[in-house]
MIKOL-532329 format. One line per 2 residues: number of its first residue (from 1); their letters; for each residue x, y, z of C-alpha. Coordinates in nm, 2 decimals. Example, Ala and Ser with C-alpha at 12.3 -4.5 7.8 and 13.67 -1.06 7.14 Angstrom:
BEGIN
1> AS> 1.23,-0.45,0.78 ~ 1.37,-0.11,0.71
//
This chain:
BEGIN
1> XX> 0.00,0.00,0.00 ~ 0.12,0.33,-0.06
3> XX> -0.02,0.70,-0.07 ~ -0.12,0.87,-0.37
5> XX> -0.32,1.14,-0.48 ~ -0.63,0.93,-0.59
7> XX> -0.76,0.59,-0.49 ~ -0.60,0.30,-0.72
9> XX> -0.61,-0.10,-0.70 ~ -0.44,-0.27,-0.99
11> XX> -0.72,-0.52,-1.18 ~ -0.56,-0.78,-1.04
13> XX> -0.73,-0.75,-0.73 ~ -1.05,-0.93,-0.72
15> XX> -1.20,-0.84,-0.36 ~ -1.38,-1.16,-0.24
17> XX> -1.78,-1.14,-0.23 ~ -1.77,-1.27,0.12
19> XX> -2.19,-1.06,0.22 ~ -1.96,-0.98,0.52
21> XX> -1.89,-0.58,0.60 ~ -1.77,-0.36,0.95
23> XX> -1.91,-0.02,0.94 ~ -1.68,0.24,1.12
25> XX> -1.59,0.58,1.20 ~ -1.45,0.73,0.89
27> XX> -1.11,0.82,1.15 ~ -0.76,0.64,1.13
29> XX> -0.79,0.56,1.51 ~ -1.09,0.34,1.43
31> XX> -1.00,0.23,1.12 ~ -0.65,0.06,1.20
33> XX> -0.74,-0.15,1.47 ~ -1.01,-0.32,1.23
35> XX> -0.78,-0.42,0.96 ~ -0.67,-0.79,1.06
37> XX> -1.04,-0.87,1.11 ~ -1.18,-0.71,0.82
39> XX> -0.88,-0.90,0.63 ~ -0.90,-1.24,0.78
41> XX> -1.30,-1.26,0.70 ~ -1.30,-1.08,0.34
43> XX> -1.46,-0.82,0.47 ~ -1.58,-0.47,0.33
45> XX> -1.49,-0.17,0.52 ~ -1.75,0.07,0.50
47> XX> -1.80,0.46,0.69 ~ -2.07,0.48,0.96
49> XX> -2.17,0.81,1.16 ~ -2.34,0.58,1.40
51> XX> -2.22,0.27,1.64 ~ -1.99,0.07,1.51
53> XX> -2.07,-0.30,1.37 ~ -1.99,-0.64,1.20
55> XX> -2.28,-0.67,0.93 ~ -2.31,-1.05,0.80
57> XX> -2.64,-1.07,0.60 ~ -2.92,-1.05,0.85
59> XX> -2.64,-1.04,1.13 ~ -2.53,-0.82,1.31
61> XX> -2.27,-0.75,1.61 ~ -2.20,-0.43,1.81
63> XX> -1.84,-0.38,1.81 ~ -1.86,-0.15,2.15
65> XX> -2.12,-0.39,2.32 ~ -1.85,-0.57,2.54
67> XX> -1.57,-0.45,2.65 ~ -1.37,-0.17,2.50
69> XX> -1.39,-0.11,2.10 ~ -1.03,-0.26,2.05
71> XX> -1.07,-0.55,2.30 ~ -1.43,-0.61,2.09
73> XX> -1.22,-0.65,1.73 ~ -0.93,-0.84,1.93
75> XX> -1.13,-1.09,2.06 ~ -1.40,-1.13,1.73
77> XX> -1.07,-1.23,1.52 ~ -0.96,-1.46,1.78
79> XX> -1.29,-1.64,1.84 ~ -1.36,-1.68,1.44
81> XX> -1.02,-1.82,1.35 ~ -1.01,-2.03,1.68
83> XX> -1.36,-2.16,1.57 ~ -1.26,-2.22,1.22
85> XX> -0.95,-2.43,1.32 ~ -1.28,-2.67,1.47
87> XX> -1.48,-2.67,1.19 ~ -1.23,-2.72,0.97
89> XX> -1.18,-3.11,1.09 ~ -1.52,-3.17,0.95
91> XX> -1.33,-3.14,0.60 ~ -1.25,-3.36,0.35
93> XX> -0.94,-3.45,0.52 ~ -1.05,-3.55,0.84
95> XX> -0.79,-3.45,1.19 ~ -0.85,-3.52,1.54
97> XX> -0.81,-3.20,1.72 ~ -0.74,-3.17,2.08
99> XX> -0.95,-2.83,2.14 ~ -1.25,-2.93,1.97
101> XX> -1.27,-3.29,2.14 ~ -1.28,-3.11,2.49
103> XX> -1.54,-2.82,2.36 ~ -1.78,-3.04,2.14
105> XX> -2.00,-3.14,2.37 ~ -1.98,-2.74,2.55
107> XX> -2.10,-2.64,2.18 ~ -2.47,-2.73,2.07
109> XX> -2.36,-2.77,1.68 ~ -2.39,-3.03,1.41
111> XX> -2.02,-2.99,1.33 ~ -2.09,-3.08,0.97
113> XX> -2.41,-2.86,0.89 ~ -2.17,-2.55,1.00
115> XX> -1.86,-2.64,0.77 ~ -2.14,-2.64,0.49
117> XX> -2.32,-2.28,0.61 ~ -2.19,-1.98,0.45
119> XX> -1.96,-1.75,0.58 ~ -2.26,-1.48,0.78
121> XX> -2.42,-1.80,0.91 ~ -2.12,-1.96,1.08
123> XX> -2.01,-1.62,1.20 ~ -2.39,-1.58,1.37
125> XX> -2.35,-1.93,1.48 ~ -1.99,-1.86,1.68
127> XX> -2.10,-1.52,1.78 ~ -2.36,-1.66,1.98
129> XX> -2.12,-1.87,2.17 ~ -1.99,-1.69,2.52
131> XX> -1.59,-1.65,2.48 ~ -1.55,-1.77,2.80
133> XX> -1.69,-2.05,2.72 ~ -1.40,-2.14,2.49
135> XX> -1.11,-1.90,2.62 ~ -0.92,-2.13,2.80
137> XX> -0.84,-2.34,2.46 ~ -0.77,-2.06,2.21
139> XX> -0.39,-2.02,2.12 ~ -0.20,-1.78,2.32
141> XX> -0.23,-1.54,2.01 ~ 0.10,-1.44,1.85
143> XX> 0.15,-1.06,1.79 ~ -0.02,-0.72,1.93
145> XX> 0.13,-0.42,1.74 ~ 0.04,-0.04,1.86
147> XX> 0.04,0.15,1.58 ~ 0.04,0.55,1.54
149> XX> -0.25,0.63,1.39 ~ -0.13,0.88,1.15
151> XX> -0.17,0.88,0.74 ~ 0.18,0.73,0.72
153> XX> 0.15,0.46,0.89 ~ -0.13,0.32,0.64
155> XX> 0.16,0.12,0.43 ~ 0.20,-0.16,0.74
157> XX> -0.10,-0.26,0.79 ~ -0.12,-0.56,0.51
159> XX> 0.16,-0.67,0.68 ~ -0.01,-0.70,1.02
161> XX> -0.33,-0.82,0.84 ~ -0.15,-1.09,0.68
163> XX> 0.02,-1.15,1.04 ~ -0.31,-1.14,1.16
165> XX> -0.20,-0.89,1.47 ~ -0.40,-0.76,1.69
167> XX> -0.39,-0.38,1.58 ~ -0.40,-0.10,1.88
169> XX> -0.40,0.28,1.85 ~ -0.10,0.41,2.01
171> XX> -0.14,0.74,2.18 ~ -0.04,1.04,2.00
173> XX> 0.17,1.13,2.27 ~ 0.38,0.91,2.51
175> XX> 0.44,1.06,2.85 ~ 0.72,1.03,3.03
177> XX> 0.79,0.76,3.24 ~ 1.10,0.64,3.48
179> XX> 1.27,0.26,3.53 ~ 1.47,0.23,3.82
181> XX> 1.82,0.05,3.74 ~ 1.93,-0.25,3.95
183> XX> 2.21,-0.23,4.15 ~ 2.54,-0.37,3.98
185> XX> 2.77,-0.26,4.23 ~ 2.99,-0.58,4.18
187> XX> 2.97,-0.56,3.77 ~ 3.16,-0.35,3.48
189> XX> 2.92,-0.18,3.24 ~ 2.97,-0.18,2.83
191> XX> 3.07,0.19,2.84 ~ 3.39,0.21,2.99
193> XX> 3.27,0.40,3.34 ~ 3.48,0.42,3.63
195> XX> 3.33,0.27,3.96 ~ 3.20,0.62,4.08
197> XX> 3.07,0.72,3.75 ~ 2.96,0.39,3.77
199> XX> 2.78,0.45,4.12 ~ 2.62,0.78,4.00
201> XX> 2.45,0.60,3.73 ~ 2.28,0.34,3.91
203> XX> 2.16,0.58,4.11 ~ 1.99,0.80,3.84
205> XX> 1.70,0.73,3.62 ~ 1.73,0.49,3.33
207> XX> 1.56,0.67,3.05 ~ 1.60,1.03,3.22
209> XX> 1.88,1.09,2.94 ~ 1.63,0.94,2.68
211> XX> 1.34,1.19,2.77 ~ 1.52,1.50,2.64
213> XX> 1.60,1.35,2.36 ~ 1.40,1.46,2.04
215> XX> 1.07,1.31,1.97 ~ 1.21,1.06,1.74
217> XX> 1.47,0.90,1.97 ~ 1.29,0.89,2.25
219> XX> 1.24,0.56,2.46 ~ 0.87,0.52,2.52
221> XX> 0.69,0.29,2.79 ~ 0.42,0.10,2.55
223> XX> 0.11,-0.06,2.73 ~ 0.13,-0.41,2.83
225> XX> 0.02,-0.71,2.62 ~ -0.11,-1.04,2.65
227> XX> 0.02,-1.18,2.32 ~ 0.38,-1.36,2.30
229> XX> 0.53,-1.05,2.10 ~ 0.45,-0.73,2.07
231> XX> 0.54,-0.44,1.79 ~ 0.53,-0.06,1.80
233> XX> 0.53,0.17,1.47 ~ 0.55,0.52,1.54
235> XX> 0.87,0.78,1.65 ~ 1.06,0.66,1.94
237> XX> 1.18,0.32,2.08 ~ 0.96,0.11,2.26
239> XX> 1.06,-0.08,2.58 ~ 1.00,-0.44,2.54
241> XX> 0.85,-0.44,2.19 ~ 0.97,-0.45,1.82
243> XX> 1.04,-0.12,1.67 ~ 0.85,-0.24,1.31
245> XX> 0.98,0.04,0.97 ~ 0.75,-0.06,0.69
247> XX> 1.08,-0.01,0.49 ~ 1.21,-0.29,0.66
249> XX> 0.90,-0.48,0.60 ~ 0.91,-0.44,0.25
251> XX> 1.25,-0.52,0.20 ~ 1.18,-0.88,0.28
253> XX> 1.03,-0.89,-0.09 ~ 1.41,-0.81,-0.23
255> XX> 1.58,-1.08,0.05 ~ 1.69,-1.41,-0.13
257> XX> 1.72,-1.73,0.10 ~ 2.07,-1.80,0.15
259> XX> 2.28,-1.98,-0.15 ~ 2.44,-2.29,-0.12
261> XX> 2.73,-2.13,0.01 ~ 2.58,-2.18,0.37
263> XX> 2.45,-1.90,0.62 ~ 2.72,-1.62,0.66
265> XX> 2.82,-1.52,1.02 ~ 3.06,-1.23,1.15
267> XX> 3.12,-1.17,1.47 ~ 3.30,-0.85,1.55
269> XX> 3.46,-0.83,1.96 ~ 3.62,-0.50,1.99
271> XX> 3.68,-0.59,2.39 ~ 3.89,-0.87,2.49
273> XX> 3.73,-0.84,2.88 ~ 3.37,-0.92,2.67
275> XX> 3.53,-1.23,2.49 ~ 3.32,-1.47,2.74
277> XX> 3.04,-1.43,2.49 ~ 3.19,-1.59,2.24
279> XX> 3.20,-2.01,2.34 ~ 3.26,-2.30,2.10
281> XX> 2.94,-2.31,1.90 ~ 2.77,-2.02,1.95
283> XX> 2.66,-2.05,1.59 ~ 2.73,-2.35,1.35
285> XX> 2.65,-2.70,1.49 ~ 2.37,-2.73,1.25
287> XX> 2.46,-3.07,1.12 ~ 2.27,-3.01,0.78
289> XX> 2.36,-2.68,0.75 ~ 2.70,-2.52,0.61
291> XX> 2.79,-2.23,0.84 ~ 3.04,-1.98,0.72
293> XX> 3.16,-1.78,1.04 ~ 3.41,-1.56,1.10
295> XX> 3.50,-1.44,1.43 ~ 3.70,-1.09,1.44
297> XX> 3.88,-0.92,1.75 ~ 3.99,-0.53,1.80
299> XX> 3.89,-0.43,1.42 ~ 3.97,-0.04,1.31
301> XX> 3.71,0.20,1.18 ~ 3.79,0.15,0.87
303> XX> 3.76,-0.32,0.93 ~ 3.47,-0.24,1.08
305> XX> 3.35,-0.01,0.79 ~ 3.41,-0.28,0.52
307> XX> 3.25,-0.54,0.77 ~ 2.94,-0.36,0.75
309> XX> 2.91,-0.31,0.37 ~ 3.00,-0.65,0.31
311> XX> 2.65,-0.90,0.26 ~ 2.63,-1.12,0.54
313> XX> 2.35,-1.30,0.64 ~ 2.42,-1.23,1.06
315> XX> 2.65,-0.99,1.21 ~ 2.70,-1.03,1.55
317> XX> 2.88,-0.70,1.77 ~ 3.04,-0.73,2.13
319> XX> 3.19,-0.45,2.24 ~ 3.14,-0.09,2.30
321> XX> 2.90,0.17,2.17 ~ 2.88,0.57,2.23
323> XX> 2.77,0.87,2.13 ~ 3.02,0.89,1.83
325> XX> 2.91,0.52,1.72 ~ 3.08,0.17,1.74
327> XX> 3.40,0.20,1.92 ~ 3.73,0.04,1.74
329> XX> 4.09,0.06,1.81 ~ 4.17,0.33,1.64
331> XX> 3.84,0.55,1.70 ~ 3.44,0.57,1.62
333> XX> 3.27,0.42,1.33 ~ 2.92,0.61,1.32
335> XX> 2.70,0.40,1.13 ~ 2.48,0.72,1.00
337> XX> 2.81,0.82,0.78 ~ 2.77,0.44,0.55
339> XX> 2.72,0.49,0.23 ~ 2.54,0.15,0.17
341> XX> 2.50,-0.13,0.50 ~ 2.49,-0.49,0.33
343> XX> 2.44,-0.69,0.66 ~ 2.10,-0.86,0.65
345> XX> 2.06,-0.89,1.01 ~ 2.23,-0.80,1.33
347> XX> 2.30,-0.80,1.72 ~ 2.44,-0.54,1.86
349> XX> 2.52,-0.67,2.22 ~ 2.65,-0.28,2.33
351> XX> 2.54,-0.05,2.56 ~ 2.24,0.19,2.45
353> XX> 2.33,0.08,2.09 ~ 2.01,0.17,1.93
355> XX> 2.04,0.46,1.75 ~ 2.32,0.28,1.57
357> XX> 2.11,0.02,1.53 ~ 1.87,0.25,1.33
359> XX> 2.13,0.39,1.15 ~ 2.21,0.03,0.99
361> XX> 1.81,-0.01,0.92 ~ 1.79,0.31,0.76
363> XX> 2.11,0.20,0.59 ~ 1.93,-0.14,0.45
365> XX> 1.94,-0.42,0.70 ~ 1.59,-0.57,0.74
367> XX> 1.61,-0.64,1.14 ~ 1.81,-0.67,1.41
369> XX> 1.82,-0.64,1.83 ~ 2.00,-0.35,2.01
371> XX> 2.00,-0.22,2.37 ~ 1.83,0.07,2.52
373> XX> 2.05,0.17,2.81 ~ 2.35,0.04,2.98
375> XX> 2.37,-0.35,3.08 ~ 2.62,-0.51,3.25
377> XX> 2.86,-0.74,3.07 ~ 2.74,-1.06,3.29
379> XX> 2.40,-0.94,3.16 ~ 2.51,-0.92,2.83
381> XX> 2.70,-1.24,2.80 ~ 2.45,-1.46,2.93
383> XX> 2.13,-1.26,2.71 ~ 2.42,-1.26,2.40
385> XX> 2.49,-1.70,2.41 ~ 2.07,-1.76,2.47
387> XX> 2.00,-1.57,2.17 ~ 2.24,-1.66,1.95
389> XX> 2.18,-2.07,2.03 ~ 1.77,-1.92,1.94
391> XX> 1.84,-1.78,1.65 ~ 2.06,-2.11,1.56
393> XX> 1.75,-2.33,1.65 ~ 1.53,-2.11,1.37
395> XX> 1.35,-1.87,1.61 ~ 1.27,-1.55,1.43
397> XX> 1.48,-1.24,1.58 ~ 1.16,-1.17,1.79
399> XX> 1.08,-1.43,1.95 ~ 1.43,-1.56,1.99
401> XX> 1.46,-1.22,2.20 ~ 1.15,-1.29,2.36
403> XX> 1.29,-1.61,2.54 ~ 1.64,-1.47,2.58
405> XX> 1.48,-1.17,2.79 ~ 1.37,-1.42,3.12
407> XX> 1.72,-1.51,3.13 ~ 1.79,-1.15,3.36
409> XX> 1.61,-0.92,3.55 ~ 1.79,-0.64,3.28
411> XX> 1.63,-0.80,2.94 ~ 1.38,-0.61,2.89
413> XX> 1.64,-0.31,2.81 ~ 1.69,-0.50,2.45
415> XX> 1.41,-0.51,2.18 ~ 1.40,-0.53,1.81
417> XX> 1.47,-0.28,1.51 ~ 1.29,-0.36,1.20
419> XX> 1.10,-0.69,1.06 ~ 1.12,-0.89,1.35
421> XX> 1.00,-1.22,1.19 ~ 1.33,-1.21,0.96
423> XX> 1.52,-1.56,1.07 ~ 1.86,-1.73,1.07
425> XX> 1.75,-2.07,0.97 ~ 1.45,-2.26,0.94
427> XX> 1.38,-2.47,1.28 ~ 1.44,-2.84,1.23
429> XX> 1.11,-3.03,1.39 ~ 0.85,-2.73,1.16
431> XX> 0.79,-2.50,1.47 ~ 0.99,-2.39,1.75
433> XX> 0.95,-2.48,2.06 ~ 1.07,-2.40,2.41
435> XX> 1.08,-2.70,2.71 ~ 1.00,-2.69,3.05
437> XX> 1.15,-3.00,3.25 ~ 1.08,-3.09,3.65
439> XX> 1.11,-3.45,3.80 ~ 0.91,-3.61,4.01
441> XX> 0.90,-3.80,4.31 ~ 0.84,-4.18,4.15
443> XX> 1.17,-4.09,3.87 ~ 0.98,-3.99,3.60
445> XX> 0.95,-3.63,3.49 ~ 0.67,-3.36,3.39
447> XX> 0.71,-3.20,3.07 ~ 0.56,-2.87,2.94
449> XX> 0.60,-2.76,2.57 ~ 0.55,-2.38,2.47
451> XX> 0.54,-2.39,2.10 ~ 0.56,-2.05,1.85
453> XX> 0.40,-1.96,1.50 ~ 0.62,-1.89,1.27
455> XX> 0.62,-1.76,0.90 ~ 0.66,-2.16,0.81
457> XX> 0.36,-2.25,1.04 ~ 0.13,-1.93,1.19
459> XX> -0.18,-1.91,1.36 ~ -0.40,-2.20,1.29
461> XX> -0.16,-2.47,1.24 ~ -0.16,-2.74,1.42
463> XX> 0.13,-3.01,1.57 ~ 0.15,-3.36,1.79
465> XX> 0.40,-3.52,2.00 ~ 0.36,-3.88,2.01
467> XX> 0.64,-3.96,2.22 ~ 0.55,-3.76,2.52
469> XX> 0.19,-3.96,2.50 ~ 0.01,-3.73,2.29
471> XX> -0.19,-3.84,2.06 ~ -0.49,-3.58,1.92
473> XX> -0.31,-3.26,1.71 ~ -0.33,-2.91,1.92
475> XX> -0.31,-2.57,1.77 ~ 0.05,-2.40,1.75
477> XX> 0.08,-2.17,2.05 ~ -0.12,-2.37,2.29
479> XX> 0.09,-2.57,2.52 ~ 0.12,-2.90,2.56
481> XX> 0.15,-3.09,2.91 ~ 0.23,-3.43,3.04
483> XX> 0.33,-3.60,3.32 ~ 0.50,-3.93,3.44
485> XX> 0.72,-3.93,3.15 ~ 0.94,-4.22,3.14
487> XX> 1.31,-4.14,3.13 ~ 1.36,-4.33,2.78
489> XX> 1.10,-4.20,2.62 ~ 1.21,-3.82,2.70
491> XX> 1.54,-3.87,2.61 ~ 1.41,-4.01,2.31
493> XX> 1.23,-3.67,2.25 ~ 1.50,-3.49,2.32
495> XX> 1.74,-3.65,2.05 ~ 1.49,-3.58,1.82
497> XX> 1.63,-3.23,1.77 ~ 1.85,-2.97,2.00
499> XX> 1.57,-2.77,2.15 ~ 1.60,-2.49,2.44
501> XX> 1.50,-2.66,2.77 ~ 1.51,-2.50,3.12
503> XX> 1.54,-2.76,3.35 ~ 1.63,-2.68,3.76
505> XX> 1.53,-2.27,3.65 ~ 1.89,-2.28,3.35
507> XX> 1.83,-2.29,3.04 ~ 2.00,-2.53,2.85
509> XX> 2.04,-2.63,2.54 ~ 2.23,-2.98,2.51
511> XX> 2.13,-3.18,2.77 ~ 2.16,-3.58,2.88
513> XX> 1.93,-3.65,3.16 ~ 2.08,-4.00,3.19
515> X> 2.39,-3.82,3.33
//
């Protein structure tokens, strides 16, 4: 989508004649928050001067009836496409899904006469069905996004449609808010301070530097969300979520999957005290995939300059980062001043490294993850060796950062710069998955699976795991839980693939429970 002077769609575009419309307010704060739903159900968009509504034939549905206008559209697109993934067994291909075996008998349906009903008949007939009657079985859904709602910002949202995100209005203006810093009396930070320069910052205000910065550079305090992951597009930086550029977005068009080369790495250390980051196989135990890494220490502006405009598929930065830009041996590389950056994706493991993060994005890269104030190098380390074994595993920058995050107290001072969803590597077993591991008192163990959409397999898709006793497929992003596992049969599971696994409160990532 972009803006023009007059309204245009190519003939190629055949809207669907789906007798499904939402009337709204003609205003970009109503309007936005109504695009994933009007997407997913072929719907027309039309203006209203009166109440809001989801119009399906003879149909209809209040959108400010329950709950808040937003919460309304949030929870209509999750109830229809939860409810679809039900009907859907009735199909020619018939699948035994968990969800619907435990609600059939809560829902007074001939499963069959409903797959057949049109489109405004089954919505009437889920519509009548109380959410909470059904809430504690839909998927954890996937993304929220707050989006300015400005004229600009138009151009992203088929990209959250086809996400299907739950789309909020951000607030025109963000006010000012404080995070306190935790004491790190016994820890060195990424910028070089001496221990009383030290002390005076962790007794100040984490973002009280940010505030006066301009309206663009800002760090902003977004509100909270329910979903996994969560995306902000509008000026400033937004604590805990993804910092989405509908540049970046689009440039995923232009990106070609890596050649047979293999899946180029650099990794740039420009501190020898920060080398701890850097441990055998931090990338590149992917038996069936060819890594090409290269691992750099102390490089000069003008190394780190060529690094930079040279493709790569991951760069990975440890070191130092200041007002003048990345810090080298010889001085400050300022990423604003590159002609052309060529590195797809990167991590820049630095303090408050995310303005020169921006600079590479506006430069060309399509995502990466940056800091937003000072961490400590313990921090840093153990936040830099869980993402990268994420990102090896094929969890998308966003969600790799997601996990990596509940490794410290300080993680939620890193988020992500750009398309979020960009990845390393596809994920071995289809969808990622993150494992929760506890024994029990008669030597077995209880095991809890989080699983993740991902651009492979999204929302609706559905997985099984045999081995741990499962037997009926569940929707991705609803967890699965079993107990009494026998010893073989989870180390059975666990050889399947290399999977992140917190077992004892660590998380781990090769592990041998018959150790």
């Amino acid at each position: 989508m972009e803006l023009g002077d007059e309204f245009h769609v190519p003939e190629s575009i055949d809207p669907p004649d789906t007798g499904v419309r939402l009337e709204l307010p003609l205003v970009h704060e109503k309007v936005y928050p109504a695009a994933s739903l009007a997407y997913y159900l072929g719907a027309d968009v039309v203006p209203t001067s009166g109440v809001p509504k989801l119009v399906a034939g003879d149909f209809e549905y209040s959108l400010e009836s329950d709950g808040t206008y937003e919460e309304t559209l949030h929870r209509l697109l999750r109830q229809t496409a939860f409810l679809d993934c039900l009907v859907r067994t009735e199909g020619i291909v018939k699948d035994e899904l968990y969800e619907r075996n435990r609600l059939e008998s809560r829902l007074d349906w001939d499963f069959a006469e409903v797959y057949d009903s049109s489109l405004p008949e089954q919505l009437e007939t889920y519509l009548s069905v109380p959410f909470e009657t059904i809430s504690e079985y839909v998927p954890t859904w996937t993304l929220t996004t707050d989006v300015t709602p400005l004229e600009k910002h138009a151009a992203v949202l088929p990209f959250l449609a086809y996400d299907l995100s739950q789309i909020r209005s951000a607030p025109l203006r963000s006010s000012k808010q404080s995070i306190s810093q935790p004491q790190m009396f016994d820890d060195f930070y990424r910028t070089g301070f001496t221990r009383d320069e030290k002390r005076e910052f962790e007794s100040a205000d984490l973002l009280r530097g940010a505030s006066e910065r301009t309206d663009a550079g800002k760090i902003v305090r977004p509100d909270p969300v329910e979903t996994t992951e969560h995306a902000w597009v509008g000026n400033g930086f937004p604590l805990g979520a993804n910092k989405l550029t509908v540049e970046t977005l689009k440039r995923g068009f232009d990106y070609s999957a890596p050649n047979k080369s293999g899946i180029s790495i650099h990794v740039v250390c420009n501190d020898a005290e920060m080398s701890d980051e850097i441990v055998d196989e931090l990338y590149g135990f992917r038996e069936l995939v060819d890594y090409d890494i290269t691992i750099d220490y102390n490089r000069t502006v003008a190394e780190l300059r060529e690094i930079l405009e040279t493709p790569v598929d991951l760069f990975h930065y440890i070191g130092h980062v200041d007002d003048d830009g990345f810090l080298c041996v010889d001085g400050s590389l300022n990423a604003q001043a590159l002609g052309n950056v060529a590195i797809k994706s990167f991590f820049l493991n630095a303090c408050s490294s995310y303005e020169q993060g921006m600079a590479l994005i506006q430069g060309g890269s399509i995502g990466g993850v940056v800091t937003l104030s000072d961490v400590a190098n313990t921090t840093a380390t153990r936040v830099g060796r869980a993402f990268a074994s994420l990102l090896n595993r094929g969890f998308s920058l966003r969600t790799a950062l997601t996990i990596a995050r509940r490794e410290t107290v300080s993680g939620y001072r890193y988020i992500t710069l750009g398309n979020g969803e960009q990845t390393l590597v596809q994920n071995e077993g289809g969808i990622p998955i993150h494992i929760s591991i506890a024994s029990t008192p008669n030597n077995t163990y209880s095991v809890e699976v989080e699983t993740y959409s991902s651009t492979q397999c999204g929302i609706g898709s559905s997985y099984t795991i045999n081995i741990l006793g499962g037997s009926a497929r569940r929707l991705v992003c609803n967890d699965f839980q079993s107990s009494d596992v026998p010893l073989k049969n989870l180390n059975k599971f666990l050889d399947i693939e290399t999977r992140p696994v917190i077992i004892d409160g660590e998380l781990k990532f090769d592990i041998d429970l018959s150790d």
